[in-house]
DSSP file (Angstrom, degrees, kcal/mol; ACC not computed):
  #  RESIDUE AA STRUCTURE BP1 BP2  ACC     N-H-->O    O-->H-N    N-H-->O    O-->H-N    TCO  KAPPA ALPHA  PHI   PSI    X-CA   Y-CA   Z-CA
    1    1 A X              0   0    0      0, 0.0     3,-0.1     0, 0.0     2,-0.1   0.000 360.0 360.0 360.0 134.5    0.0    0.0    0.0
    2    2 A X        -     0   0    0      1,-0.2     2,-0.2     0, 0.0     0, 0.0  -0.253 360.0 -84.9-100.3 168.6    1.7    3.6   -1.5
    3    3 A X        -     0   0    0     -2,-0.1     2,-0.7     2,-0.0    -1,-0.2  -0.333  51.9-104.1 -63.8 159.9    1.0    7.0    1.3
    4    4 A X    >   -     0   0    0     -2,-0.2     3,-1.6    -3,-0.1     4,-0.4  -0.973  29.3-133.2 -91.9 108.6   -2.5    8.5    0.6
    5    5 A X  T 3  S+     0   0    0     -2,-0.7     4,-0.2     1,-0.3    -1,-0.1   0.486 105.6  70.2 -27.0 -33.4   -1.6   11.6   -1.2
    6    6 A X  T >> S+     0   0    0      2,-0.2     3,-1.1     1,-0.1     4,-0.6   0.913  96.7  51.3 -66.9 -65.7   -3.8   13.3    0.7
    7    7 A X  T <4 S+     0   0    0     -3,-1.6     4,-0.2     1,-0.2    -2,-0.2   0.799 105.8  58.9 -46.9 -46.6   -1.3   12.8    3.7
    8    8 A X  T 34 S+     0   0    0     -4,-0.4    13,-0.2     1,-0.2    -1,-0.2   0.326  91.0  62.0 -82.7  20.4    1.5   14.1    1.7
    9    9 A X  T <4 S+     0   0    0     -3,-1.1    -2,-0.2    -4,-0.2    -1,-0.2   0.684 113.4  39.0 -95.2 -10.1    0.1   17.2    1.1
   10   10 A X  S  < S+     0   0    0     -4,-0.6     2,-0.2    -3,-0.1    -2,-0.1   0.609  85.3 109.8 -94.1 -23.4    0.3   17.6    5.3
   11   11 A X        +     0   0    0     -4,-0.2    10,-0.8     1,-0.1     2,-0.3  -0.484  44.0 170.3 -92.5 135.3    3.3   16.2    6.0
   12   12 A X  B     -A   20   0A   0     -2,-0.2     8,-0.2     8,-0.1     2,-0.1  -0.749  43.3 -85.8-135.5 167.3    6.1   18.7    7.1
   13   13 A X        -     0   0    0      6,-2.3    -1,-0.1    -2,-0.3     8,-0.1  -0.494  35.0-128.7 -57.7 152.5    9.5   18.3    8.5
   14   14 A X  S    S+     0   0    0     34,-0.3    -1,-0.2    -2,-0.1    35,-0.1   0.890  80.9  89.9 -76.6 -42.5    9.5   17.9   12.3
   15   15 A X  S    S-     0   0    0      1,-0.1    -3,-0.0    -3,-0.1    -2,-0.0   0.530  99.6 -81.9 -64.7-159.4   12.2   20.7   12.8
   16   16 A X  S    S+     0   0    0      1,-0.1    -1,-0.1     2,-0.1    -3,-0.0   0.908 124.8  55.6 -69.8 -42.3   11.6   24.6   13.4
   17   17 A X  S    S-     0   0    0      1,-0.1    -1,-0.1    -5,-0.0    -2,-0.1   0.960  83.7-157.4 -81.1 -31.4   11.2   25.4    9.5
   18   18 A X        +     0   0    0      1,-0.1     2,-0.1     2,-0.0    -1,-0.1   0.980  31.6 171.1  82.4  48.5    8.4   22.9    9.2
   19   19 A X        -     0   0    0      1,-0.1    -6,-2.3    -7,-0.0    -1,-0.1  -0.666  36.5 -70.0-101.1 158.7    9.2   22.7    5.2
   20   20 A X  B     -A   12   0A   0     -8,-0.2    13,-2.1     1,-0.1    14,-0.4   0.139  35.1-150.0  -5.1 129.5    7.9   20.4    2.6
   21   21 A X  E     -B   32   0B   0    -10,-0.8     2,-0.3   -13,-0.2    11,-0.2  -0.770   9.9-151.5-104.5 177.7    8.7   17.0    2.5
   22   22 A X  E     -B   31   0B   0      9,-1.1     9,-2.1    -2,-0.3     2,-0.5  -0.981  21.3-122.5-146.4 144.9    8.8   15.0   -1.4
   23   23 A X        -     0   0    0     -2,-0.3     7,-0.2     7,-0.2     3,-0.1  -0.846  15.7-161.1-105.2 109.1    8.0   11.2   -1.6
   24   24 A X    >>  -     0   0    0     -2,-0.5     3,-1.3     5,-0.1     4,-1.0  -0.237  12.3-176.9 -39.7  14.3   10.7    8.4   -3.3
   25   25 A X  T 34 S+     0   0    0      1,-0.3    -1,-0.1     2,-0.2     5,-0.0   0.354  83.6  43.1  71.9 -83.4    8.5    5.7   -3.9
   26   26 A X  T 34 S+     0   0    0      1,-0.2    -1,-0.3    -3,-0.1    -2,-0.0   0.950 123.9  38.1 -83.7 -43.6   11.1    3.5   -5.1
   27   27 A X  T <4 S-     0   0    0     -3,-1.3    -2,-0.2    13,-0.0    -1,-0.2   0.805 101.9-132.1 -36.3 -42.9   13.5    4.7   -2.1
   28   28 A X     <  +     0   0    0     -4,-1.0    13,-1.2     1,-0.2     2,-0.2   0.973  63.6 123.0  46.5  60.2   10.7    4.9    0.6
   29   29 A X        -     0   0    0     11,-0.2     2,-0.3    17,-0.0    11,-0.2  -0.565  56.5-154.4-124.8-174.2   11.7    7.8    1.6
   30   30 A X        -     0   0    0      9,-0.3     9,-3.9    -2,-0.2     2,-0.3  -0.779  20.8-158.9-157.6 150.6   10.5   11.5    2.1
   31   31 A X  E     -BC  22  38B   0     -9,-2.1    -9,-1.1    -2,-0.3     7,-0.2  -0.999  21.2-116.6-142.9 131.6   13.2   14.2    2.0
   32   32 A X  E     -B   21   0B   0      5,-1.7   -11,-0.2    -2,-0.3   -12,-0.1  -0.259  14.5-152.8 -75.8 155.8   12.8   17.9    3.7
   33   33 A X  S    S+     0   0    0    -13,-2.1    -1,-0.1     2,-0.1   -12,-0.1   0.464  97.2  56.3 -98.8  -6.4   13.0   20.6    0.7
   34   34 A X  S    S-     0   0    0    -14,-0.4   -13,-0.0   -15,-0.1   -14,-0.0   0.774 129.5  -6.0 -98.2 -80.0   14.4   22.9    3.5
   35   35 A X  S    S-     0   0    0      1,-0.1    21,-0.4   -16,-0.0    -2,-0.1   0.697  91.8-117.6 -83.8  -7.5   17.8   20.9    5.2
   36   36 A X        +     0   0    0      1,-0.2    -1,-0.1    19,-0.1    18,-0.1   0.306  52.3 159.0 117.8 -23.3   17.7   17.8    3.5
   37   37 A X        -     0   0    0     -6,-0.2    -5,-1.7     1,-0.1     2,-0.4   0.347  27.7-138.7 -61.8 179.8   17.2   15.4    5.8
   38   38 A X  B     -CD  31  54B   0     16,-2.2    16,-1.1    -7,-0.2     2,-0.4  -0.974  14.7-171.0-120.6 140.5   15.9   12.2    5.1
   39   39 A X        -     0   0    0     -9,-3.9    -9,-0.3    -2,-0.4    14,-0.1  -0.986  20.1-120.9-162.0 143.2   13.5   10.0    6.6
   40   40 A X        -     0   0    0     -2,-0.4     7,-2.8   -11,-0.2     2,-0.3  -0.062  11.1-140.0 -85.7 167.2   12.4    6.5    6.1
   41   41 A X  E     -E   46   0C   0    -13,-1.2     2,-0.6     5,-0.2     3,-0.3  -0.898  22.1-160.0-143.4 102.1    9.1    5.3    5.4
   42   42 A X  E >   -E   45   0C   0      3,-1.8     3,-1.2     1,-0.3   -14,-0.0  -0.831  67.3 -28.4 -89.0 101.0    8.2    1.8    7.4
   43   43 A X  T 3  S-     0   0    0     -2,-0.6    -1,-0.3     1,-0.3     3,-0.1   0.841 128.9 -45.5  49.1  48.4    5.5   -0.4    6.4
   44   44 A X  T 3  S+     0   0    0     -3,-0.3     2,-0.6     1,-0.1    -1,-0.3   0.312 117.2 106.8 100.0  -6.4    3.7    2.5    4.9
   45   45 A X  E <   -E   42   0C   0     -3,-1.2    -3,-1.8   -42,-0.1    -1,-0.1  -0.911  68.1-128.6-128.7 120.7    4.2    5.3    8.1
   46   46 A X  E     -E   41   0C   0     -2,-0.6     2,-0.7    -5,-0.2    -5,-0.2  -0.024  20.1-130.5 -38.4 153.2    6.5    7.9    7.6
   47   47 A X        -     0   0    0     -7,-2.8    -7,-0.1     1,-0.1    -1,-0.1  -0.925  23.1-176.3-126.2 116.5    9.2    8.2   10.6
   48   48 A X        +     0   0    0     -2,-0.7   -34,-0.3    -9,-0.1    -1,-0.1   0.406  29.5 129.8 -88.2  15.5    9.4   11.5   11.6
   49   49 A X    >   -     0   0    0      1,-0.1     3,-0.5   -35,-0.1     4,-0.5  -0.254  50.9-148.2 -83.7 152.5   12.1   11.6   14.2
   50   50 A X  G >  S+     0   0    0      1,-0.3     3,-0.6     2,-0.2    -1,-0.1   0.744 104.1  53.0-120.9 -48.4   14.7   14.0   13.9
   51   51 A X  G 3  S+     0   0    0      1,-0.2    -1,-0.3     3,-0.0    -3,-0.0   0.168 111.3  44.5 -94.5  29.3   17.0   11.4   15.5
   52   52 A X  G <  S+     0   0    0     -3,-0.5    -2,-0.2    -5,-0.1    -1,-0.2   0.433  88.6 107.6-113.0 -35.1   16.0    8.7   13.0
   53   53 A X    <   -     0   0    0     -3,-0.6     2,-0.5    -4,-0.5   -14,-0.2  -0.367  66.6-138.7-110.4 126.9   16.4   10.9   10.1
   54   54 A X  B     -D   38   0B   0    -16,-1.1   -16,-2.2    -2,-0.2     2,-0.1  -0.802  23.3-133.5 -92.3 136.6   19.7   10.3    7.7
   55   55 A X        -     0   0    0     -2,-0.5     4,-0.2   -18,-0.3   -19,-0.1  -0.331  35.0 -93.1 -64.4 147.8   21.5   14.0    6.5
   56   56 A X  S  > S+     0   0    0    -21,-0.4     4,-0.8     2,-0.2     3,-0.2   0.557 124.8  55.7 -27.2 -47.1   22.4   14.5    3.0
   57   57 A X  T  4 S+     0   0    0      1,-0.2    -1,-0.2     2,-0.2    -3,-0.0   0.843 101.8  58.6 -53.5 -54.8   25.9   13.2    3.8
   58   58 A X  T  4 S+     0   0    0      1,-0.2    -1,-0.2     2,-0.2    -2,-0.2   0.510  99.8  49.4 -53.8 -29.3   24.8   10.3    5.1
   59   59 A X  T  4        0   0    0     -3,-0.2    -1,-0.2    -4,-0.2    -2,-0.2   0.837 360.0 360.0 -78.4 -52.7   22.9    9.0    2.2
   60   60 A X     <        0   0    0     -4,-0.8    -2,-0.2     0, 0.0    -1,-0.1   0.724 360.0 360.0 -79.8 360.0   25.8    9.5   -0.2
């Protein structure tokens, strides 16, 4: 089962700036549009934890 679009139109970064996330699919991922971070997406529910959440660096 894919997120309900609906959900990603609500879904924000946890942190102060509270920016956009955008959905991988094929990753399972969602990735802030403000710092970057990254954050996995587990049997269909985003994890929004700020101490979960891989940096930019991290990925590559």
């Amino acid at each position: 089962m894919a997120l309900d679009p609906q959900l990603l139109d609500i879904l924000a970064c946890p942190d102060t700036h509270h920016a956009p996330l955008t959905h991988d699919a094929d990753a399972q991922t969602l990735t802030c549009t403000e710092c970057g971070r990254i954050f996995e997406v587990r049997d269909d529910i985003p994890v929004l934890l700020l101490d979960e959440a891989r940096t930019p660096k991290d990925a590559a």
